[in-house]
gemmi code that builds the backbone of each chain (N, CA, C; Angstrom):
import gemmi

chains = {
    "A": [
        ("UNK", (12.104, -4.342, 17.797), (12.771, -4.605, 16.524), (13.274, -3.293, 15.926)),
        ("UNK", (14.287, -3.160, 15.736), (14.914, -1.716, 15.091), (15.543, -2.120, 13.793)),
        ("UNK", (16.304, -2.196, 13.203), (16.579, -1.865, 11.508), (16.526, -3.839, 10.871)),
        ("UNK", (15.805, -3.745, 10.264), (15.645, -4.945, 9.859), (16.745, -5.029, 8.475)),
        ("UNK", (17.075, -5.964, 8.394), (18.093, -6.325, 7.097), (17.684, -7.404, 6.326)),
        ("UNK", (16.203, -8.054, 6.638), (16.178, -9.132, 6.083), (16.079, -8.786, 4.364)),
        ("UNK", (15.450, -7.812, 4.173), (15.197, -7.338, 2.592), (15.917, -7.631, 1.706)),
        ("UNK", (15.070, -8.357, 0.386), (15.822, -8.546, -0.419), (16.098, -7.354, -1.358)),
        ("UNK", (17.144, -7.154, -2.010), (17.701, -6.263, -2.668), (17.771, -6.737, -3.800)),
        ("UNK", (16.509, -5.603, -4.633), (16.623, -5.765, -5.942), (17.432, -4.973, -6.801)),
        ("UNK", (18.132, -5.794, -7.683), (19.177, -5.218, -8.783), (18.757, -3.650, -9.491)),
        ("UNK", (18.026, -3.165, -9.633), (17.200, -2.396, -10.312), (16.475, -1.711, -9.838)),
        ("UNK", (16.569, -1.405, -7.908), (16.214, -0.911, -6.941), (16.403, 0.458, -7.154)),
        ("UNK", (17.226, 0.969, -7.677), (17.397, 2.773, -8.198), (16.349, 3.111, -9.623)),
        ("UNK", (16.633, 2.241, -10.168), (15.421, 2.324, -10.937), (13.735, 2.481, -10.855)),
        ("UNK", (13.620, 1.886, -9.329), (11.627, 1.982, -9.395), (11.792, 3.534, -8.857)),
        ("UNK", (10.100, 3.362, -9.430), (9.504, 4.983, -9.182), (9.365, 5.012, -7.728)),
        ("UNK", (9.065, 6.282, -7.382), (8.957, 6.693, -5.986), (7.752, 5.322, -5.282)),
        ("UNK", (6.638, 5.593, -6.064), (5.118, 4.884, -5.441), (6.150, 3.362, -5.692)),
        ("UNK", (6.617, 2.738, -6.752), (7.383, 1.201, -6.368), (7.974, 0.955, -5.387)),
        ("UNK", (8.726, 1.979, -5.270), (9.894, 1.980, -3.958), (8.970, 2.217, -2.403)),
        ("UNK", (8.123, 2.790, -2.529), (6.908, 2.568, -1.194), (6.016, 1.452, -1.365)),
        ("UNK", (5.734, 0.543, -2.565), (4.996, -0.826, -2.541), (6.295, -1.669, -1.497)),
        ("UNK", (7.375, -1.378, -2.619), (8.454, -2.341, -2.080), (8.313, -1.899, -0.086)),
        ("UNK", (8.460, -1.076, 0.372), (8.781, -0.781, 1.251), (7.627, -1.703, 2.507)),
        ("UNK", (6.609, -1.192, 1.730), (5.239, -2.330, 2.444), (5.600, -3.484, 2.428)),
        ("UNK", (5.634, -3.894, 1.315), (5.856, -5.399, 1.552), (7.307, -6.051, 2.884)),
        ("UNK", (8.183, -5.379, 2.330), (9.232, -5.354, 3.008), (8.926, -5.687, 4.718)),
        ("UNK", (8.282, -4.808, 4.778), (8.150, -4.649, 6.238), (7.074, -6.302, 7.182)),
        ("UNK", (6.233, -6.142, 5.973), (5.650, -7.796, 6.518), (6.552, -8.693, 6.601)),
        ("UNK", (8.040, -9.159, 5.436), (8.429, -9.876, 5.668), (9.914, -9.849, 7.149)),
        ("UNK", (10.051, -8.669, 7.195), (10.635, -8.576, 8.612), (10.371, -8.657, 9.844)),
        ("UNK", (8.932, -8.409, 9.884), (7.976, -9.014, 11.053), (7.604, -10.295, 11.057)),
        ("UNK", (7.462, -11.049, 9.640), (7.187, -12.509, 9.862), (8.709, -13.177, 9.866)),
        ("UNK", (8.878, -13.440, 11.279), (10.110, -13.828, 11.745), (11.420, -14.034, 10.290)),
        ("UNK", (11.513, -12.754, 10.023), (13.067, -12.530, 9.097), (12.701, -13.493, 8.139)),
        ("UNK", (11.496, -13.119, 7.538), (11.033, -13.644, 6.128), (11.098, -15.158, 5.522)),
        ("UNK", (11.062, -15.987, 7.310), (10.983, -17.294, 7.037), (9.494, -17.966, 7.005)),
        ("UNK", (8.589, -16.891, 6.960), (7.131, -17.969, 6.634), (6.846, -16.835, 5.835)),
        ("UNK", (5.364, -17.265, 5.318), (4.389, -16.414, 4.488), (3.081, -15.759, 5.323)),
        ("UNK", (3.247, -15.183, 6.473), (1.880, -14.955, 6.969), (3.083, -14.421, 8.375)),
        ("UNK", (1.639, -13.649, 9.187), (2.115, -12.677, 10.587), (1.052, -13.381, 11.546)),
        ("UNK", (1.705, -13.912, 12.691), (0.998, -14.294, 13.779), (0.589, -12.925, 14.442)),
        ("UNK", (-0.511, -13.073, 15.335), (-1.044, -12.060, 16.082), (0.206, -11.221, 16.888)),
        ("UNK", (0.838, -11.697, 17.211), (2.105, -11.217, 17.991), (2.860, -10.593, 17.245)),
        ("UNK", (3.119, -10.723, 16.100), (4.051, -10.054, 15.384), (3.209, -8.943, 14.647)),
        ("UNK", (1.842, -9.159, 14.213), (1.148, -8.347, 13.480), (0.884, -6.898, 14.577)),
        ("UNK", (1.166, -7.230, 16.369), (0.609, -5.935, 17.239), (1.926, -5.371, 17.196)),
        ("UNK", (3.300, -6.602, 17.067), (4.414, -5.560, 17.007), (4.181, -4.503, 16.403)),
        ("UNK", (4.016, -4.651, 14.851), (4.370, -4.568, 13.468), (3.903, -2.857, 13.722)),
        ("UNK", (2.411, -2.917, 13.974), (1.448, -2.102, 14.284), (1.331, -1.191, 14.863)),
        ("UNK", (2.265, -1.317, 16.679), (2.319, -0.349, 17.220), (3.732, 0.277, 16.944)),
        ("UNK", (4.931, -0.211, 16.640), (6.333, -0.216, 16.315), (6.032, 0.726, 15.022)),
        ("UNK", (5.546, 0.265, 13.380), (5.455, 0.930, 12.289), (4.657, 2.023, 12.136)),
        ("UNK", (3.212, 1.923, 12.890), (2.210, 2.523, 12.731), (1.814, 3.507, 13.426)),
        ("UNK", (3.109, 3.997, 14.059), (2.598, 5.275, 15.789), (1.381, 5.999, 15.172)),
        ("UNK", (1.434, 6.822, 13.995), (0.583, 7.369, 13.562), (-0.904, 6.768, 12.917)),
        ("UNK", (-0.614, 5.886, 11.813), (-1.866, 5.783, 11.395), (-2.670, 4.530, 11.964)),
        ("UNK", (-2.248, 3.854, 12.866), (-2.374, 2.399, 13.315), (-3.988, 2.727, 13.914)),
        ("UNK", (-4.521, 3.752, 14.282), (-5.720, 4.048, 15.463), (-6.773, 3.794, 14.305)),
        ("UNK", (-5.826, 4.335, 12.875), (-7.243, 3.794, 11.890), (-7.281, 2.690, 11.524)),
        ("UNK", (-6.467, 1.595, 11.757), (-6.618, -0.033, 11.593), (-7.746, -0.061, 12.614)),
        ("UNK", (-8.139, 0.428, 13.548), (-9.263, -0.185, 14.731), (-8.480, -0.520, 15.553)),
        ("UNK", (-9.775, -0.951, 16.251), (-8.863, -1.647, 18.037), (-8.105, -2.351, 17.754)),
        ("UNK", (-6.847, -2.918, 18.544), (-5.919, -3.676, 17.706), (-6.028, -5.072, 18.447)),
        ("UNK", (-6.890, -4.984, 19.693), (-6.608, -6.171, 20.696), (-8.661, -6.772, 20.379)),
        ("UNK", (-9.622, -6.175, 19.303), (-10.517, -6.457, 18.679), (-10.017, -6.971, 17.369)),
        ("UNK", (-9.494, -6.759, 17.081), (-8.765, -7.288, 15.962), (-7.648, -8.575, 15.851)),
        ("UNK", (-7.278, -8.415, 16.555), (-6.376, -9.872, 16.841), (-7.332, -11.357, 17.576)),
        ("UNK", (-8.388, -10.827, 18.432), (-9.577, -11.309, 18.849), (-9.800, -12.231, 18.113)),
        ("UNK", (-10.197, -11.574, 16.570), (-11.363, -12.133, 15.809), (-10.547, -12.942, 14.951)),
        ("UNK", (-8.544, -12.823, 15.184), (-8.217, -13.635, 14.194), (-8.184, -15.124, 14.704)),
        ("UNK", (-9.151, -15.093, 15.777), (-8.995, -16.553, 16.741), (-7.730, -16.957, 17.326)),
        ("UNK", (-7.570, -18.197, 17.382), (-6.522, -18.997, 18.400), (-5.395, -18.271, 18.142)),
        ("UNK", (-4.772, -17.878, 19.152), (-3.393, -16.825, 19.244), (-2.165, -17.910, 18.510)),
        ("UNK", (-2.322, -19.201, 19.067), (-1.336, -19.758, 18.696), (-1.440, -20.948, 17.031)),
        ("UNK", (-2.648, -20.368, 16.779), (-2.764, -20.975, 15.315), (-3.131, -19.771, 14.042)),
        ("UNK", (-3.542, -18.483, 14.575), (-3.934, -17.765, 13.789), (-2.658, -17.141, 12.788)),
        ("UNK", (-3.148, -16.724, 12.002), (-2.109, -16.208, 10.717), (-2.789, -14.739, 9.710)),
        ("UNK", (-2.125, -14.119, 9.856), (-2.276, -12.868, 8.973), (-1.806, -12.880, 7.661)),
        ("UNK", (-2.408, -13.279, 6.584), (-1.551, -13.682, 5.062), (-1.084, -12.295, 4.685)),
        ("UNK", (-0.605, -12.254, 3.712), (-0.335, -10.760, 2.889), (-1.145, -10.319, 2.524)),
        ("UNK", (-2.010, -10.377, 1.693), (-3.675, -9.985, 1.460), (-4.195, -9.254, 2.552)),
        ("UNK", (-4.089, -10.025, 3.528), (-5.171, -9.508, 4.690), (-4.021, -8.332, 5.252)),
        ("UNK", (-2.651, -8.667, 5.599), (-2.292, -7.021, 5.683), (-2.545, -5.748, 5.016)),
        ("UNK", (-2.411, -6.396, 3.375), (-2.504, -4.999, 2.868), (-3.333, -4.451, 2.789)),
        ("UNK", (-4.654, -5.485, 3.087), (-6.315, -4.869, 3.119), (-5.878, -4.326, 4.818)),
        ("UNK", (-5.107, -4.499, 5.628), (-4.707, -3.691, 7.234), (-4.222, -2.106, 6.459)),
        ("UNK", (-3.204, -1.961, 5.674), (-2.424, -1.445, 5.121), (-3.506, -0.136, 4.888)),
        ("UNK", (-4.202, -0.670, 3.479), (-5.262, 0.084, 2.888), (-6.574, 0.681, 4.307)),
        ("UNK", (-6.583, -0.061, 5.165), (-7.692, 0.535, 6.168), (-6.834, 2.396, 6.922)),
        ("UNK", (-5.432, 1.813, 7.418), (-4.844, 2.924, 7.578), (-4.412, 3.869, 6.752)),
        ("UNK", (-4.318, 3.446, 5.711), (-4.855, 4.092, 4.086), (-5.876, 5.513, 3.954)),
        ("UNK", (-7.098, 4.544, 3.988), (-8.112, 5.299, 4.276), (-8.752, 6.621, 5.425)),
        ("UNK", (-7.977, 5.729, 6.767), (-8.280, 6.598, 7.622), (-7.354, 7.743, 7.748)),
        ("UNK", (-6.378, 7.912, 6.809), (-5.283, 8.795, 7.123), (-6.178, 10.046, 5.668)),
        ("UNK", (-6.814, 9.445, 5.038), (-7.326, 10.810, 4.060), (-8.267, 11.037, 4.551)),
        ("UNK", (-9.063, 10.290, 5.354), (-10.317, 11.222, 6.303), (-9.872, 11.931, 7.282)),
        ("UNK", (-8.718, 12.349, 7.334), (-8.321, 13.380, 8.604), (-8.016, 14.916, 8.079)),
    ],
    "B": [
        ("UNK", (3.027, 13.734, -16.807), (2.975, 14.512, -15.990), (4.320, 14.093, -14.688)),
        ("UNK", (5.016, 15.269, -14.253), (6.078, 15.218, -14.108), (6.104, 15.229, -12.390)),
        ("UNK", (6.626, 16.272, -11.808), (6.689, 16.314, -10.457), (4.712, 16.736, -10.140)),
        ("UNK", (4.908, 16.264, -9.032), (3.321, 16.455, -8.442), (3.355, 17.571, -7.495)),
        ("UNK", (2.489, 18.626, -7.072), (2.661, 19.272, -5.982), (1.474, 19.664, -5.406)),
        ("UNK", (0.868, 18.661, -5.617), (-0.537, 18.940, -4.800), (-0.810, 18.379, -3.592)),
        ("UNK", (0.490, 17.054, -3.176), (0.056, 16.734, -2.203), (0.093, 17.472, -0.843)),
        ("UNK", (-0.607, 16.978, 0.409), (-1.144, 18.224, 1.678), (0.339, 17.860, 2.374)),
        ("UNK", (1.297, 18.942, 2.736), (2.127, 18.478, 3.389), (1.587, 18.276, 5.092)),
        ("UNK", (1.932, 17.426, 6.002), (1.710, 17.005, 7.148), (2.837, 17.906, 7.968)),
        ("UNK", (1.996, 18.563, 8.801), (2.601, 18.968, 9.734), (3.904, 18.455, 10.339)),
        ("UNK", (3.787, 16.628, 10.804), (4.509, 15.985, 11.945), (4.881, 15.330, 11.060)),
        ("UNK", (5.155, 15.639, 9.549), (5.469, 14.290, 8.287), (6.942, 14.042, 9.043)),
        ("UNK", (7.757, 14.689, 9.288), (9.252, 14.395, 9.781), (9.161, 13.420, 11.019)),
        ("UNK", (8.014, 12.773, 11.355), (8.318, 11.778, 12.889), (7.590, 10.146, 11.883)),
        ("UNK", (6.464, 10.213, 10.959), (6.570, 9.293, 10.500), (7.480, 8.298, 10.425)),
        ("UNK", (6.957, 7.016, 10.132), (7.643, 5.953, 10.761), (8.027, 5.590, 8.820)),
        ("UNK", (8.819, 4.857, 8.149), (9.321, 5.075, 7.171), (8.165, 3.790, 6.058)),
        ("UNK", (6.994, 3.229, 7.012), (6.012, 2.780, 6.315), (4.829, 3.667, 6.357)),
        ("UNK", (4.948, 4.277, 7.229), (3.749, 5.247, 7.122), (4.219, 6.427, 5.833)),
        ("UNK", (5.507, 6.851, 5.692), (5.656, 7.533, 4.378), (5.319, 7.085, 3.462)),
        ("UNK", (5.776, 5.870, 3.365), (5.466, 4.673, 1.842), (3.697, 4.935, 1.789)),
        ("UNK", (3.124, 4.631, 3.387), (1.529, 4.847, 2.539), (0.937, 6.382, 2.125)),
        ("UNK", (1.692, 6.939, 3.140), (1.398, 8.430, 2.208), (1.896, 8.634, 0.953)),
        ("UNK", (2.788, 8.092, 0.773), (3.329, 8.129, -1.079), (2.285, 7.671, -1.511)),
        ("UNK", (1.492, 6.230, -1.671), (0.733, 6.044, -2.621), (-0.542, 6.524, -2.121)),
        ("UNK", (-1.087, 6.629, -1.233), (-2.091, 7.698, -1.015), (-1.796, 9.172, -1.948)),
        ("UNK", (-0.624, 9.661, -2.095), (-0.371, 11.049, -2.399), (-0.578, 10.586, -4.031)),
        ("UNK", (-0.274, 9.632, -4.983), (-0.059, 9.494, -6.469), (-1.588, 9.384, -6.577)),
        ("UNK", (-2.403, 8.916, -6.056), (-3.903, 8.682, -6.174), (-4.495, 10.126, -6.277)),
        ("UNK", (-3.762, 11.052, -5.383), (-4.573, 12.483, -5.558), (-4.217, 13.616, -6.461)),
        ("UNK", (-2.724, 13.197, -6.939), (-1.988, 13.522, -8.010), (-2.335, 13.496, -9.195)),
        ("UNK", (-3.238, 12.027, -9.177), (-3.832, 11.813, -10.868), (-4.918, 11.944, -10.850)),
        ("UNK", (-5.833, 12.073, -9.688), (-7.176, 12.314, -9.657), (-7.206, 13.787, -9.868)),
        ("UNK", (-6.639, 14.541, -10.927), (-6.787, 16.069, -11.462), (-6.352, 16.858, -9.976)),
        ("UNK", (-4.727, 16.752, -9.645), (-4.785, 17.471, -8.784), (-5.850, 17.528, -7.896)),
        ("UNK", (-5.983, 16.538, -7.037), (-7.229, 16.086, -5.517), (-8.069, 17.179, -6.136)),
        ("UNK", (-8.570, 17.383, -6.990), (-10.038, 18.063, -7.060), (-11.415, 16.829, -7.056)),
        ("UNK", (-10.750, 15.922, -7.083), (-12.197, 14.946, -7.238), (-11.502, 13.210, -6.230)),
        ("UNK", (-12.335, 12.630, -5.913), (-11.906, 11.232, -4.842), (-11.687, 9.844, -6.096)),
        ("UNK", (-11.840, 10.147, -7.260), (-11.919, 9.025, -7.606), (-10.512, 9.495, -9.416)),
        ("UNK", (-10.194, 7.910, -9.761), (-9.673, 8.366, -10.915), (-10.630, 7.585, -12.324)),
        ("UNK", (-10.607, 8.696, -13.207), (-11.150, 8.213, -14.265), (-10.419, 6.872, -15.222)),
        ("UNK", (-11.140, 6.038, -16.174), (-9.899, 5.246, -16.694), (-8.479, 5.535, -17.290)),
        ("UNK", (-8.539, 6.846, -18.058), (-7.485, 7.816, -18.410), (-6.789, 7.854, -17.373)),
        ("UNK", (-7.044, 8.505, -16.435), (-5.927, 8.750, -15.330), (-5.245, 7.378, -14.784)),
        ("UNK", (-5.961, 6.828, -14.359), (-5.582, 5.227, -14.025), (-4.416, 4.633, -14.952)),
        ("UNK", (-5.069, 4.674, -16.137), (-3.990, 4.700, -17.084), (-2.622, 4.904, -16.984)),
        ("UNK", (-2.666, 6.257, -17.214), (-1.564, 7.301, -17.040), (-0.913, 6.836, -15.678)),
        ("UNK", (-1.382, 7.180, -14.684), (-0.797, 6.690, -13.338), (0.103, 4.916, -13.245)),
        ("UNK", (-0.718, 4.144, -14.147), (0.120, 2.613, -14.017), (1.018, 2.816, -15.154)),
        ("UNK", (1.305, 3.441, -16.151), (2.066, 3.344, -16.889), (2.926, 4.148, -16.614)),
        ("UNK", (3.044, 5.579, -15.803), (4.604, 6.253, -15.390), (5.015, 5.789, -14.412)),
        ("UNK", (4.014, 5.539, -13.450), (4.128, 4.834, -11.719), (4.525, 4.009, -11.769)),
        ("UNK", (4.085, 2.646, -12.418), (4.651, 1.282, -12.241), (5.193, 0.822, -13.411)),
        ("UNK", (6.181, 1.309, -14.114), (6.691, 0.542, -15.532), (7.398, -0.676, -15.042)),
        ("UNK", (7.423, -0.970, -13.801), (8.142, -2.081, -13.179), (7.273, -2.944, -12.640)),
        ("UNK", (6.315, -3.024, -12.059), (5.096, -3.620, -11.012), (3.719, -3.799, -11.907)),
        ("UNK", (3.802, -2.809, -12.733), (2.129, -2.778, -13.349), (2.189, -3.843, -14.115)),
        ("UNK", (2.888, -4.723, -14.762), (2.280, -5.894, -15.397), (1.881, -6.740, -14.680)),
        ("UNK", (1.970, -6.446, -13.602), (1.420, -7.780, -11.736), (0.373, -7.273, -11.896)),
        ("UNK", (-0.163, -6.163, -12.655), (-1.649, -5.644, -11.909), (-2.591, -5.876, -13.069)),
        ("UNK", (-1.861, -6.901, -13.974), (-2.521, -7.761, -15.135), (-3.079, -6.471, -16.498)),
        ("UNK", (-3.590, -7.159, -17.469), (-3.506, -6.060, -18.881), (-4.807, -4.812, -18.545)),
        ("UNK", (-3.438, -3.960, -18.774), (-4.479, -2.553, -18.521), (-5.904, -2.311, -19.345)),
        ("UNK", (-5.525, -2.979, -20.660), (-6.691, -2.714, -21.005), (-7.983, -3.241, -21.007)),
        ("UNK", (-7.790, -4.411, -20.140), (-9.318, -5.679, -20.338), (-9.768, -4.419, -19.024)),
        ("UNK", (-8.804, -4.533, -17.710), (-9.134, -3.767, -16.486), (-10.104, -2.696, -16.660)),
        ("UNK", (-9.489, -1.421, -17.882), (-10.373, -0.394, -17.909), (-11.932, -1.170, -18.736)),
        ("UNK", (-11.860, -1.811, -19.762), (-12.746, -2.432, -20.815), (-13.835, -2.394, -19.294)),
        ("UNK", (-13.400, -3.074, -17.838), (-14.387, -4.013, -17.040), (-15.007, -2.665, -16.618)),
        ("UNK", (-14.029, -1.498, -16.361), (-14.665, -0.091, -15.355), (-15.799, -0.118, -15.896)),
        ("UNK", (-16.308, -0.246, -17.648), (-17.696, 0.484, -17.721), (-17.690, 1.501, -18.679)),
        ("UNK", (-18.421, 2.215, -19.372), (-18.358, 3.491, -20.010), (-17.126, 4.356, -19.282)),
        ("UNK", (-16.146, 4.840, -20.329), (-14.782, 5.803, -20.341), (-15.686, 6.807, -19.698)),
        ("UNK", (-16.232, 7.568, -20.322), (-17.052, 8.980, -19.817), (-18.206, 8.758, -18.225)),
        ("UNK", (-17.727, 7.293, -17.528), (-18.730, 7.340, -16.212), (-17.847, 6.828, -15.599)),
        ("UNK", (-16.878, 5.551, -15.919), (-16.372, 4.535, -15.102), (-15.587, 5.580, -13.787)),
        ("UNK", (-14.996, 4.995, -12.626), (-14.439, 5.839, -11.652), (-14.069, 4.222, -11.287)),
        ("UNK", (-12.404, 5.059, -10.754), (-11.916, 3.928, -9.801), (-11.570, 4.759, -8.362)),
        ("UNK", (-12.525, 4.227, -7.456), (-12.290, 4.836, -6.112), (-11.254, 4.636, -5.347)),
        ("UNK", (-10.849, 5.173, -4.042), (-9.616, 4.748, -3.418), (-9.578, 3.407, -2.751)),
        ("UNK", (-10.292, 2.622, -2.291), (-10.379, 1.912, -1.985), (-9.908, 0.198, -3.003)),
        ("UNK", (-10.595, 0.545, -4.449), (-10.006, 0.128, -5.531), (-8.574, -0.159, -6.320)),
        ("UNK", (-8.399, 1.782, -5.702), (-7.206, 1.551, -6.279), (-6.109, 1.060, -5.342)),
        ("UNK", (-6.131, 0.861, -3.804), (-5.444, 0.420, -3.169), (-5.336, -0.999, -3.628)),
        ("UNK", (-6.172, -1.552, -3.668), (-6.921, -3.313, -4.264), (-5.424, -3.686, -5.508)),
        ("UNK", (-5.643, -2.570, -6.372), (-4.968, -2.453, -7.416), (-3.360, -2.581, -6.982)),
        ("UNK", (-3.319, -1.726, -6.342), (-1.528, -1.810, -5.655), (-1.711, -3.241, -5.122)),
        ("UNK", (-2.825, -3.489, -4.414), (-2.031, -4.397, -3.919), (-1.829, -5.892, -4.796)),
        ("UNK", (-2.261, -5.678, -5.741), (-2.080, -6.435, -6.821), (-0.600, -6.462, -7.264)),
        ("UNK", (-0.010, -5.047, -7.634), (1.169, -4.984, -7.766), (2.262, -5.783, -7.075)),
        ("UNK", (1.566, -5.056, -5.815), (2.473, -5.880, -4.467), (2.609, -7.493, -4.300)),
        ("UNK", (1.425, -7.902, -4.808), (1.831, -9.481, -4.416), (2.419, -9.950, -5.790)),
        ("UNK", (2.149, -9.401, -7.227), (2.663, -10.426, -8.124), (4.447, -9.736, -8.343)),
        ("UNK", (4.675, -8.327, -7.077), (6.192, -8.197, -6.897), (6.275, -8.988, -5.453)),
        ("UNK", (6.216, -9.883, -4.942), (6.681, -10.689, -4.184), (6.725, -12.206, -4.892)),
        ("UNK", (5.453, -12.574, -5.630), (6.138, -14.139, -6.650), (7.099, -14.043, -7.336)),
        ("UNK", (8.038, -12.849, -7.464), (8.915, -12.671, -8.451), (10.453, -13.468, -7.288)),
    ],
}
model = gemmi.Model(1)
for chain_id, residues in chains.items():
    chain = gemmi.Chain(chain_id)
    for i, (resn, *xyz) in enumerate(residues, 1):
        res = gemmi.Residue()
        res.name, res.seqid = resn, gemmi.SeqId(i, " ")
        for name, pos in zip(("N", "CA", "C"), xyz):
            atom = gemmi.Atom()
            atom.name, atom.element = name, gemmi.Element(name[0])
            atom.pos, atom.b_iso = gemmi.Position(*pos), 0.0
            res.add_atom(atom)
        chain.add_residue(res)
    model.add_chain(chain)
structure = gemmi.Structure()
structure.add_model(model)
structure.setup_entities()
């Protein structure tokens, strides 16, 4: 996946602060991995894209990634909500200020 | 408080992937208001300060600032850790996606 366009464009987009314009940017990015922002949640498949594609760097502090998709059970029923990314988000978060 | 310059510049920051900047941005405003990274956590003051220049756009998603600090606890003990304050963004983040 290379330049996603699904993003919506907010009117007032020059206006957010730097840290808004990097919330926006997070979010953004879940909804271009969940197939061009037509559901609410990331299947396991799209969440290892997302991961190894976005995350070259901090992804090793999400954990194993193929322990992790594991535990989200059935490959073809499991779902990653937004919540549970950004608690993904916040883990590579963390492990990037312990370095 | 105006430009920040405390954050650690990264060696390889120029290969980052353009979500991994976004989380170093808000990783970097957390150490910005935590008194120039001299300490891991922000007091309610700073917290403060930080949702009201940071998010004049997002921070009403992260519900009324002041019941939030009221819950921290004593002003002179309360601490919001990083882990918290990610919690907090991501508060931002989802009530800027019901929009």
């Amino acid at each position: 996946m290379g330049q996603c366009n699904c993003r919506k464009k907010r009117k007032d987009s020059q206006e957010l602060t730097d840290v808004e314009r990097a919330i926006e940017t997070v979010i953004n990015q879940f909804h271009c991995y969940a197939v061009k922002g037509q559901k609410e949640y990331l299947t396991p498949n799209e969440m290892r894209e997302l991961v190894v594609q976005k995350l070259p760097h901090l992804g090793k502090c999400v954990g194993p990634l193929d322990e992790k998709i594991e535990c989200m059970g059935d490959p073809d029923e499991a779902k990653l909500e937004f919540g549970e990314y950004w608690d993904m988000m916040g883990d590579a978060a963390k492990g990037c200020r312990r370095k």
